[in-house]
C-alpha positions in Angstrom: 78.1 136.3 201.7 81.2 137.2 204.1 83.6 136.0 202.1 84.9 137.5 198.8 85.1 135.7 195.9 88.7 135.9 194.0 89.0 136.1 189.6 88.6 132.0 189.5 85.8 132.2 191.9 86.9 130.3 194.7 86.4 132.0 198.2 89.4 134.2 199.6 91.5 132.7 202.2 90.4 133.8 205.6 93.0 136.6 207.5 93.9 135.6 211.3 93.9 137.8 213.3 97.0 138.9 214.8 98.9 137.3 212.1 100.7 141.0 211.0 102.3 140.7 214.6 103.9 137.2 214.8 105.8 137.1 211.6 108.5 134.1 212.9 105.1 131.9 212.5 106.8 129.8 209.5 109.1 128.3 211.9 107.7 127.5 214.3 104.7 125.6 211.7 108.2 124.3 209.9 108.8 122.2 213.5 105.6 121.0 213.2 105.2 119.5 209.9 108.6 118.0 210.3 107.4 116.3 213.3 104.5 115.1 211.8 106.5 113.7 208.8 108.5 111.6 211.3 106.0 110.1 212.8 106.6 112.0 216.5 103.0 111.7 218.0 102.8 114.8 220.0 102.5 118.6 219.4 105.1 120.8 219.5 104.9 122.1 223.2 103.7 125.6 223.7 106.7 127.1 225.8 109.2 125.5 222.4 107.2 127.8 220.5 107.0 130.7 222.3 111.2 130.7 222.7 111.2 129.9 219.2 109.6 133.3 218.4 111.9 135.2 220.5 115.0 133.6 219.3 114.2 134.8 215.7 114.0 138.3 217.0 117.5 138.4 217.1 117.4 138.4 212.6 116.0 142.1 212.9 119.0 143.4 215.3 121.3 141.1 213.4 120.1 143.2 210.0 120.2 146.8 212.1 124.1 145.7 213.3 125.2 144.8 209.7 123.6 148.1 208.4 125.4 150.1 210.9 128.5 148.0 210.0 128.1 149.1 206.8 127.2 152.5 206.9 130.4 153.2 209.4 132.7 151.7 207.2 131.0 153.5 203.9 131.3 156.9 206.1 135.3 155.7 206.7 135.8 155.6 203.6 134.0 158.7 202.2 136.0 160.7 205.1 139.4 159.0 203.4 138.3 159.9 200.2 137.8 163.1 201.1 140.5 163.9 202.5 142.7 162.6 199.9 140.8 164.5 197.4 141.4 168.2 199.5 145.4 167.3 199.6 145.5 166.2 195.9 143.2 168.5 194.1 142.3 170.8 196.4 142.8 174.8 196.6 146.6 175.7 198.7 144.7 177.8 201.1 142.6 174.9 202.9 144.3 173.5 205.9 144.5 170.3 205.5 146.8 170.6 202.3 148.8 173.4 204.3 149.3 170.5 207.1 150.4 167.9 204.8 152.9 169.9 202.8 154.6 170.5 206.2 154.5 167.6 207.3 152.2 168.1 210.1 149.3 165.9 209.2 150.6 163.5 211.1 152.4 165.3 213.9 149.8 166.7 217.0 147.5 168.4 215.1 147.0 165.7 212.8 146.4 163.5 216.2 144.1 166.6 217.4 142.1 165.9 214.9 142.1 162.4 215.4 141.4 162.4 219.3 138.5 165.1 218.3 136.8 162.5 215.8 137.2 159.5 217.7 135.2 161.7 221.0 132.5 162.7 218.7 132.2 158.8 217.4 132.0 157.6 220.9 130.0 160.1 222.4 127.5 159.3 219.3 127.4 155.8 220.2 126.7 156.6 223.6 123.7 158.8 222.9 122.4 156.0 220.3 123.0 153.4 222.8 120.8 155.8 225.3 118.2 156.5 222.8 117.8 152.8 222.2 117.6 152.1 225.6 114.7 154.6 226.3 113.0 154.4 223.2 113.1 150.4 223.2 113.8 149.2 226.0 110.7 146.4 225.9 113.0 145.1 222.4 116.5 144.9 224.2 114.8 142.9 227.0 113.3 140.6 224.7 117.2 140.7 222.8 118.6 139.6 226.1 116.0 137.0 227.0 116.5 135.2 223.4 119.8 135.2 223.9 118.8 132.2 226.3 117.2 129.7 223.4 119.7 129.1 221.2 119.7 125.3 222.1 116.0 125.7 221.3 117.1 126.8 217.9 119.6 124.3 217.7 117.3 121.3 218.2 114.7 123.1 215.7 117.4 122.9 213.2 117.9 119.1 213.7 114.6 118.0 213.6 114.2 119.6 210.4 117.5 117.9 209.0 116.2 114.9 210.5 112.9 115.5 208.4 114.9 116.7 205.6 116.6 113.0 205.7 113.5 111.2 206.1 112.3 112.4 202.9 115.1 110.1 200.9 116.2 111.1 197.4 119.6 111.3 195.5 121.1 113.6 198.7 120.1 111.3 201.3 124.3 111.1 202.3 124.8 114.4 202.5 121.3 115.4 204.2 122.6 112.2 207.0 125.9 113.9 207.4 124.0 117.2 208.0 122.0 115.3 210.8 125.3 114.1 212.5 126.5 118.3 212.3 123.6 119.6 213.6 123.4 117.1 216.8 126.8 117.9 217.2 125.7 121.7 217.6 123.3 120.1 220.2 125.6 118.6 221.9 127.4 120.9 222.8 124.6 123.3 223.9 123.2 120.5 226.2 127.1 120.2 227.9 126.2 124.0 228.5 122.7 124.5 229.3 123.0 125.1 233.0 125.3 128.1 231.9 122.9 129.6 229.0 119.7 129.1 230.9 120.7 131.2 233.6 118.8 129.6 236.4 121.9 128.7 238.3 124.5 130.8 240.0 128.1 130.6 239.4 129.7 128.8 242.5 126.3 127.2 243.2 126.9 123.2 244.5 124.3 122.1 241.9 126.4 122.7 238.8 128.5 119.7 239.5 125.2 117.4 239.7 123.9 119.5 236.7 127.4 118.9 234.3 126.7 115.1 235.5 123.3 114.8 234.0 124.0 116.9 230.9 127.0 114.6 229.9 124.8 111.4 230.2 122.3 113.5 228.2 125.1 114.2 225.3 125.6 110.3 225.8 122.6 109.4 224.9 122.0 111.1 222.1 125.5 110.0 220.2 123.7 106.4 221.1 120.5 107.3 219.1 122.7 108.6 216.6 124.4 105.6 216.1 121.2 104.1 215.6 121.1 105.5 212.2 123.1 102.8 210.6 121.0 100.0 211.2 117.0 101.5 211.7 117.4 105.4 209.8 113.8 105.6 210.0 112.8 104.6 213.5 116.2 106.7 214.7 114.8 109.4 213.1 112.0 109.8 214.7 113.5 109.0 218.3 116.3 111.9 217.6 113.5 114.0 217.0 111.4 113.3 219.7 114.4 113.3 222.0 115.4 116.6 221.0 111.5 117.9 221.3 111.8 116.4 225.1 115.1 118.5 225.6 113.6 121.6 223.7 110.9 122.2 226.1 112.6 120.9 229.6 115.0 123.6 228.6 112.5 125.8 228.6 111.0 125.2 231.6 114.3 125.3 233.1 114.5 121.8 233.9 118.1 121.3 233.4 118.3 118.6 235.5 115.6 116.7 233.5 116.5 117.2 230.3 116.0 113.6 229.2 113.9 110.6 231.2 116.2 108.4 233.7 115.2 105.5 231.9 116.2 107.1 228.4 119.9 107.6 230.3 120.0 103.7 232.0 123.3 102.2 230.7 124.4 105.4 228.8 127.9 106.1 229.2 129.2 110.0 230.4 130.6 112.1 227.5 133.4 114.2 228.9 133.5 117.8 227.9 136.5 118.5 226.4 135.7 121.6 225.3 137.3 124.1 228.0 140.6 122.6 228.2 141.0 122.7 224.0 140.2 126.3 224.5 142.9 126.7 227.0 145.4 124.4 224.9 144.5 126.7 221.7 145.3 129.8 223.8 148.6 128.8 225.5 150.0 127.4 222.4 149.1 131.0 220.7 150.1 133.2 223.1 153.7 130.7 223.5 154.1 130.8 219.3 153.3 134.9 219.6 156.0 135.6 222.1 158.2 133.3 220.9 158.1 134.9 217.3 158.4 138.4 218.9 161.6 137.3 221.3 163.4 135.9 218.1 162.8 138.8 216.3 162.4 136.9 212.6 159.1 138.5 211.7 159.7 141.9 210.7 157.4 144.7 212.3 154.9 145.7 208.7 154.1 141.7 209.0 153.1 141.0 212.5 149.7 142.4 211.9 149.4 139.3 209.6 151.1 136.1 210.7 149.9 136.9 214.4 146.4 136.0 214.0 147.6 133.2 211.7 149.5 131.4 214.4 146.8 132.1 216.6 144.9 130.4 214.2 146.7 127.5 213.6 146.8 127.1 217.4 143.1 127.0 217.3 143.0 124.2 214.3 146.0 122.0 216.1 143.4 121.9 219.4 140.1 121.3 217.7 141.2 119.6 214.7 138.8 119.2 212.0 135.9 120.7 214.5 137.9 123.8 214.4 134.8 125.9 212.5 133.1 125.2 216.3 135.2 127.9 217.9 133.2 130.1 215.6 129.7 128.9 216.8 129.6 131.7 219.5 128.9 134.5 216.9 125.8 132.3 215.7 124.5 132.0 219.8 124.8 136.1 220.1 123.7 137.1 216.4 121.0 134.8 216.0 120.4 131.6 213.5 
Protein backbone atom coordinates (compact mmCIF):
# COMPACT_ATOMS: atom_id res chain seq x y z
CA UNK A 1 0.00 0.00 0.00
CA UNK A 2 1.39 3.75 -0.44
CA UNK A 3 -0.67 5.18 1.86
CA UNK A 4 -0.35 4.84 5.68
CA UNK A 5 -3.00 3.91 7.61
CA UNK A 6 -3.77 6.29 10.82
CA UNK A 7 -5.10 4.69 14.73
CA UNK A 8 -8.91 4.59 13.27
CA UNK A 9 -7.75 3.02 10.14
CA UNK A 10 -8.67 5.40 7.63
CA UNK A 11 -5.91 6.32 5.01
CA UNK A 12 -3.62 9.43 5.77
CA UNK A 13 -4.37 12.58 4.03
CA UNK A 14 -2.06 12.97 1.05
CA UNK A 15 0.88 15.92 1.50
CA UNK A 16 1.12 18.37 -1.70
CA UNK A 17 3.87 19.08 -2.60
CA UNK A 18 5.17 22.50 -2.22
CA UNK A 19 2.57 23.14 0.36
CA UNK A 20 5.63 24.01 3.27
CA UNK A 21 6.34 26.98 0.83
CA UNK A 22 2.98 28.74 0.19
CA UNK A 23 1.75 29.20 3.64
CA UNK A 24 -0.98 32.32 2.73
CA UNK A 25 -2.84 29.25 0.92
CA UNK A 26 -5.94 29.63 3.42
CA UNK A 27 -6.79 32.85 1.89
CA UNK A 28 -6.59 32.69 -1.02
CA UNK A 29 -9.06 29.02 -0.67
CA UNK A 30 -11.07 31.46 1.83
CA UNK A 31 -11.97 33.70 -1.65
CA UNK A 32 -12.87 30.78 -3.10
CA UNK A 33 -15.35 29.13 -0.91
CA UNK A 34 -16.95 32.47 -0.42
CA UNK A 35 -17.46 32.79 -4.00
CA UNK A 36 -18.87 29.60 -4.33
CA UNK A 37 -21.31 30.26 -1.46
CA UNK A 38 -22.62 33.25 -3.35
CA UNK A 39 -23.37 31.71 -6.16
CA UNK A 40 -20.40 33.68 -8.39
CA UNK A 41 -19.92 31.14 -11.33
CA UNK A 42 -16.29 31.61 -12.11
CA UNK A 43 -12.85 30.82 -10.43
CA UNK A 44 -10.96 32.98 -8.68
CA UNK A 45 -8.56 34.33 -11.47
CA UNK A 46 -5.06 33.24 -11.21
CA UNK A 47 -3.19 36.70 -11.23
CA UNK A 48 -6.01 37.64 -7.85
CA UNK A 49 -4.29 34.84 -6.38
CA UNK A 50 -0.88 35.25 -6.99
CA UNK A 51 -1.10 39.15 -5.51
CA UNK A 52 -3.06 37.81 -2.88
CA UNK A 53 0.02 35.71 -1.70
CA UNK A 54 2.31 38.57 -1.94
CA UNK A 55 0.20 41.03 -0.09
CA UNK A 56 0.22 38.60 3.00
CA UNK A 57 3.89 38.83 2.96
CA UNK A 58 3.78 41.94 4.41
CA UNK A 59 2.28 40.00 8.15
CA UNK A 60 6.02 38.51 8.54
CA UNK A 61 7.78 42.15 8.25
CA UNK A 62 4.75 43.58 10.05
CA UNK A 63 5.70 40.90 13.08
CA UNK A 64 9.81 41.68 12.59
CA UNK A 65 8.90 45.79 12.81
CA UNK A 66 6.76 45.28 16.00
CA UNK A 67 9.57 43.08 17.57
CA UNK A 68 12.08 45.61 16.84
CA UNK A 69 9.60 48.11 18.25
CA UNK A 70 9.65 46.33 21.09
CA UNK A 71 12.93 45.34 21.75
CA UNK A 72 14.14 49.21 21.26
CA UNK A 73 11.84 50.52 23.59
CA UNK A 74 12.59 47.42 26.28
CA UNK A 75 16.49 48.43 25.68
CA UNK A 76 15.21 52.39 26.44
CA UNK A 77 14.07 51.45 29.29
CA UNK A 78 16.62 49.00 30.69
CA UNK A 79 19.32 51.96 29.76
CA UNK A 80 16.90 54.42 32.08
CA UNK A 81 16.72 51.96 34.59
CA UNK A 82 20.14 51.64 34.73
CA UNK A 83 21.14 54.70 34.91
CA UNK A 84 18.81 55.68 37.59
CA UNK A 85 19.95 52.67 39.55
CA UNK A 86 24.08 53.90 39.19
CA UNK A 87 22.91 57.62 40.57
CA UNK A 88 20.71 56.23 43.35
CA UNK A 89 22.48 53.14 44.64
CA UNK A 90 25.47 53.22 43.05
CA UNK A 91 29.21 53.43 44.49
CA UNK A 92 30.43 57.67 44.57
CA UNK A 93 33.42 56.87 42.52
CA UNK A 94 31.39 55.99 39.08
CA UNK A 95 30.90 58.89 36.88
CA UNK A 96 27.75 59.09 36.15
CA UNK A 97 26.84 59.75 39.97
CA UNK A 98 29.92 62.22 40.05
CA UNK A 99 28.05 64.10 36.99
CA UNK A 100 24.80 64.29 38.55
CA UNK A 101 25.83 65.59 41.91
CA UNK A 102 27.33 68.50 40.00
CA UNK A 103 24.99 69.09 38.06
CA UNK A 104 26.57 68.19 34.84
CA UNK A 105 24.47 65.37 33.65
CA UNK A 106 22.66 67.50 31.86
CA UNK A 107 25.14 70.17 30.84
CA UNK A 108 27.70 69.05 27.52
CA UNK A 109 28.89 65.99 28.79
CA UNK A 110 25.59 64.77 29.62
CA UNK A 111 24.73 65.85 25.76
CA UNK A 112 28.19 64.11 24.72
CA UNK A 113 26.96 61.32 25.80
CA UNK A 114 23.76 61.69 24.17
CA UNK A 115 25.09 62.72 20.62
CA UNK A 116 27.55 59.53 21.13
CA UNK A 117 24.47 57.07 21.71
CA UNK A 118 22.23 58.52 19.24
CA UNK A 119 25.54 57.93 16.30
CA UNK A 120 25.90 54.46 17.46
CA UNK A 121 21.87 53.90 17.13
CA UNK A 122 21.87 55.25 13.73
CA UNK A 123 24.86 53.98 12.43
CA UNK A 124 23.37 50.48 13.73
CA UNK A 125 20.32 50.98 11.78
CA UNK A 126 22.30 51.71 8.87
CA UNK A 127 24.32 48.66 8.86
CA UNK A 128 21.00 46.47 9.61
CA UNK A 129 19.29 48.35 6.90
CA UNK A 130 22.59 47.17 4.64
CA UNK A 131 22.62 43.76 5.85
CA UNK A 132 18.92 43.41 5.04
CA UNK A 133 19.39 44.68 1.79
CA UNK A 134 22.22 42.22 0.78
CA UNK A 135 21.18 39.40 2.60
CA UNK A 136 17.38 39.75 1.40
CA UNK A 137 17.18 41.65 -1.07
CA UNK A 138 14.76 39.03 -3.27
CA UNK A 139 12.19 39.65 0.28
CA UNK A 140 12.28 43.57 0.17
CA UNK A 141 11.46 43.46 -3.63
CA UNK A 142 8.64 41.27 -3.01
CA UNK A 143 7.80 43.95 0.26
CA UNK A 144 7.73 46.76 -2.29
CA UNK A 145 5.86 44.93 -5.05
CA UNK A 146 2.88 43.95 -2.34
CA UNK A 147 2.76 47.18 -1.43
CA UNK A 148 0.82 47.48 -4.85
CA UNK A 149 -2.33 44.96 -3.92
CA UNK A 150 -3.81 46.35 -1.22
CA UNK A 151 -7.12 46.96 -3.15
CA UNK A 152 -6.64 43.29 -3.98
CA UNK A 153 -6.92 42.78 -0.22
CA UNK A 154 -9.44 45.14 0.15
CA UNK A 155 -11.92 43.40 -2.23
CA UNK A 156 -10.91 39.89 -0.61
CA UNK A 157 -12.12 41.32 2.56
CA UNK A 158 -15.53 42.21 1.15
CA UNK A 159 -16.40 39.24 -0.61
CA UNK A 160 -15.84 37.44 2.49
CA UNK A 161 -18.18 39.95 4.52
CA UNK A 162 -20.37 39.62 1.68
CA UNK A 163 -20.27 35.71 2.24
CA UNK A 164 -20.25 36.18 5.82
CA UNK A 165 -23.80 38.07 5.25
CA UNK A 166 -25.11 35.53 3.02
CA UNK A 167 -24.93 33.02 5.63
CA UNK A 168 -28.00 34.85 7.76
CA UNK A 169 -28.28 34.26 11.49
CA UNK A 170 -29.03 36.54 14.57
CA UNK A 171 -25.93 39.02 13.29
CA UNK A 172 -27.08 39.46 9.89
CA UNK A 173 -27.34 43.65 10.71
CA UNK A 174 -24.24 43.95 11.86
CA UNK A 175 -22.46 41.45 9.30
CA UNK A 176 -24.67 44.08 6.44
CA UNK A 177 -23.14 47.07 8.03
CA UNK A 178 -19.67 45.39 7.80
CA UNK A 179 -20.48 44.89 4.03
CA UNK A 180 -21.24 48.65 3.62
CA UNK A 181 -17.44 49.43 5.68
CA UNK A 182 -15.58 47.23 3.73
CA UNK A 183 -16.86 48.64 0.22
CA UNK A 184 -16.28 51.76 1.54
CA UNK A 185 -12.46 50.75 2.01
CA UNK A 186 -12.93 49.73 -1.74
CA UNK A 187 -14.03 52.70 -2.71
CA UNK A 188 -11.64 54.50 -1.94
CA UNK A 189 -8.85 52.32 -3.29
CA UNK A 190 -10.59 52.26 -6.74
CA UNK A 191 -10.65 56.49 -6.64
CA UNK A 192 -6.81 55.68 -6.22
CA UNK A 193 -5.77 52.80 -8.21
CA UNK A 194 -4.01 54.69 -11.02
CA UNK A 195 -1.76 56.01 -8.15
CA UNK A 196 -1.12 52.49 -6.25
CA UNK A 197 -0.67 50.44 -9.33
CA UNK A 198 2.07 52.42 -10.48
CA UNK A 199 1.72 51.96 -14.19
CA UNK A 200 1.16 55.66 -14.80
CA UNK A 201 3.54 58.55 -14.37
CA UNK A 202 2.87 61.55 -12.43
CA UNK A 203 2.08 64.53 -14.98
CA UNK A 204 1.02 61.79 -17.53
CA UNK A 205 -2.32 63.22 -19.73
CA UNK A 206 -4.04 59.80 -18.98
CA UNK A 207 -4.68 60.37 -15.27
CA UNK A 208 -7.42 62.74 -15.99
CA UNK A 209 -9.28 60.03 -18.23
CA UNK A 210 -8.17 57.41 -15.63
CA UNK A 211 -9.76 59.58 -12.26
CA UNK A 212 -12.95 59.72 -14.89
CA UNK A 213 -13.38 56.04 -15.10
CA UNK A 214 -12.44 55.21 -11.58
CA UNK A 215 -15.28 57.60 -10.18
CA UNK A 216 -17.97 55.98 -12.41
CA UNK A 217 -16.42 52.73 -11.12
CA UNK A 218 -16.98 53.97 -7.29
CA UNK A 219 -20.53 54.97 -8.77
CA UNK A 220 -21.39 51.89 -9.53
CA UNK A 221 -20.67 50.04 -6.93
CA UNK A 222 -22.58 52.47 -4.21
CA UNK A 223 -25.54 51.53 -6.85
CA UNK A 224 -25.08 47.66 -6.26
CA UNK A 225 -24.92 48.53 -2.73
CA UNK A 226 -28.02 50.06 -2.67
CA UNK A 227 -29.31 47.06 -4.08
CA UNK A 228 -29.11 45.35 -0.75
CA UNK A 229 -32.35 46.68 0.56
CA UNK A 230 -34.59 45.22 -1.76
CA UNK A 231 -32.69 41.77 -3.42
CA UNK A 232 -29.69 41.07 -0.38
CA UNK A 233 -29.15 37.85 -1.98
CA UNK A 234 -28.89 38.55 -5.70
CA UNK A 235 -26.81 41.93 -4.57
CA UNK A 236 -24.63 39.83 -2.97
CA UNK A 237 -23.52 37.95 -5.38
CA UNK A 238 -23.22 40.93 -8.04
CA UNK A 239 -20.93 42.95 -5.20
CA UNK A 240 -18.89 40.04 -5.20
CA UNK A 241 -18.54 39.33 -8.64
CA UNK A 242 -18.01 43.04 -9.27
CA UNK A 243 -15.27 43.26 -6.94
CA UNK A 244 -13.67 39.77 -8.48
CA UNK A 245 -13.86 41.75 -11.96
CA UNK A 246 -11.97 44.84 -10.37
CA UNK A 247 -9.52 42.43 -8.38
CA UNK A 248 -8.05 40.96 -11.32
CA UNK A 249 -8.21 44.12 -13.98
CA UNK A 250 -6.23 45.65 -11.29
CA UNK A 251 -3.90 43.26 -11.55
CA UNK A 252 -3.36 43.20 -14.93
CA UNK A 253 -3.08 46.85 -14.77
CA UNK A 254 -6.12 47.65 -16.51
CA UNK A 255 -7.07 50.67 -14.67
CA UNK A 256 -8.89 51.98 -17.29
CA UNK A 257 -11.17 48.80 -17.32
CA UNK A 258 -11.84 48.19 -14.11
CA UNK A 259 -15.54 47.50 -14.62
CA UNK A 260 -17.54 46.69 -18.20
CA UNK A 261 -18.97 49.97 -20.01
CA UNK A 262 -22.18 48.54 -19.85
CA UNK A 263 -21.93 47.80 -16.01
CA UNK A 264 -21.17 51.93 -15.81
CA UNK A 265 -24.21 52.98 -18.49
CA UNK A 266 -26.36 55.59 -16.56
CA UNK A 267 -24.06 55.54 -13.42
CA UNK A 268 -23.61 58.75 -11.99
CA UNK A 269 -19.56 60.15 -11.22
CA UNK A 270 -18.63 60.03 -7.49
CA UNK A 271 -16.50 63.02 -6.76
CA UNK A 272 -13.44 62.42 -4.75
CA UNK A 273 -13.53 64.44 -1.87
CA UNK A 274 -10.88 63.06 -0.29
CA UNK A 275 -7.75 65.46 -1.08
CA UNK A 276 -9.40 68.62 -0.33
CA UNK A 277 -10.70 67.24 3.38
CA UNK A 278 -7.06 66.45 3.83
CA UNK A 279 -6.13 69.95 3.01
CA UNK A 280 -9.11 71.42 5.10
CA UNK A 281 -7.97 69.06 8.12
CA UNK A 282 -4.37 70.51 7.74
CA UNK A 283 -5.07 74.21 7.40
CA UNK A 284 -7.54 74.27 10.19
CA UNK A 285 -4.65 72.56 12.34
CA UNK A 286 -1.89 74.24 11.54
CA UNK A 287 -4.41 77.87 11.87
CA UNK A 288 -5.66 76.41 15.62
CA UNK A 289 -1.68 75.53 16.38
CA UNK A 290 -0.42 79.00 15.68
CA UNK A 291 -3.17 80.62 16.88
CA UNK A 292 -2.77 78.89 20.32
CA UNK A 293 0.94 79.54 20.28
CA UNK A 294 0.47 83.54 19.30
CA UNK A 295 -2.06 83.88 22.29
CA UNK A 296 0.14 82.40 24.47
CA UNK A 297 -2.84 80.61 26.77
CA UNK A 298 -1.33 77.14 26.68
CA UNK A 299 1.51 76.95 28.93
CA UNK A 300 4.83 75.43 27.54
CA UNK A 301 4.81 71.60 29.83
CA UNK A 302 1.23 71.27 27.94
CA UNK A 303 1.81 71.89 24.24
CA UNK A 304 3.15 68.42 23.81
CA UNK A 305 -0.50 67.41 24.61
CA UNK A 306 -3.27 69.70 23.37
CA UNK A 307 -1.17 70.12 19.96
CA UNK A 308 -1.88 66.90 18.53
CA UNK A 309 -5.40 67.13 20.01
CA UNK A 310 -6.37 70.08 17.99
CA UNK A 311 -4.71 68.58 15.18
CA UNK A 312 -6.99 65.94 15.84
CA UNK A 313 -10.04 67.54 16.22
CA UNK A 314 -9.19 69.27 12.87
CA UNK A 315 -9.03 65.89 11.30
CA UNK A 316 -12.67 64.74 12.94
CA UNK A 317 -14.36 68.35 11.93
CA UNK A 318 -13.14 67.44 8.08
CA UNK A 319 -13.98 63.77 7.88
CA UNK A 320 -16.67 63.63 10.35
CA UNK A 321 -17.74 60.30 11.38
CA UNK A 322 -15.29 58.65 8.62
CA UNK A 323 -12.52 60.16 10.58
CA UNK A 324 -10.91 56.46 11.54
CA UNK A 325 -10.19 56.65 7.34
CA UNK A 326 -7.35 58.96 7.82
CA UNK A 327 -5.81 56.06 9.59
CA UNK A 328 -6.30 53.52 6.69
CA UNK A 329 -2.78 54.37 5.34
CA UNK A 330 -0.94 52.43 8.17
CA UNK A 331 -3.09 49.33 7.10
CA UNK A 332 -2.01 49.88 3.02
CA UNK A 333 2.00 49.97 4.25
CA UNK A 334 1.78 47.36 7.22
CA UNK A 335 -0.26 44.85 5.66
CA UNK A 336 -4.09 43.47 6.39
Amino acid sequence: MTSQLNQVGNAAPPVVAGAAHRPFEASVEEVRADCELLGVGRPVPLRVRVALRRRLHLRGWQRKLLLFAFLLAVGTVFFTATQLGAIIYGPDWLPIKQASRTGELYGPTGQRWVEALTIAMVVGLCWAGVDAWLRHRHELTRLLLARRYALVVDCAKAIHACAVARRGGEDQPERMREVSRTLRTVRRGVLNAHDSRGTVPCFSHRRRHLKEHERYVAAALMGLEAQLDRRAAEALRDIADALLTVADRYCHARVGELLDEEQLTGIPRQRNWEPLRYLIAIGLGSAGVTVLDKAGVIPEDARAIVYPLVLLAAFVIAFGRNVRRVFDVIGVITGP
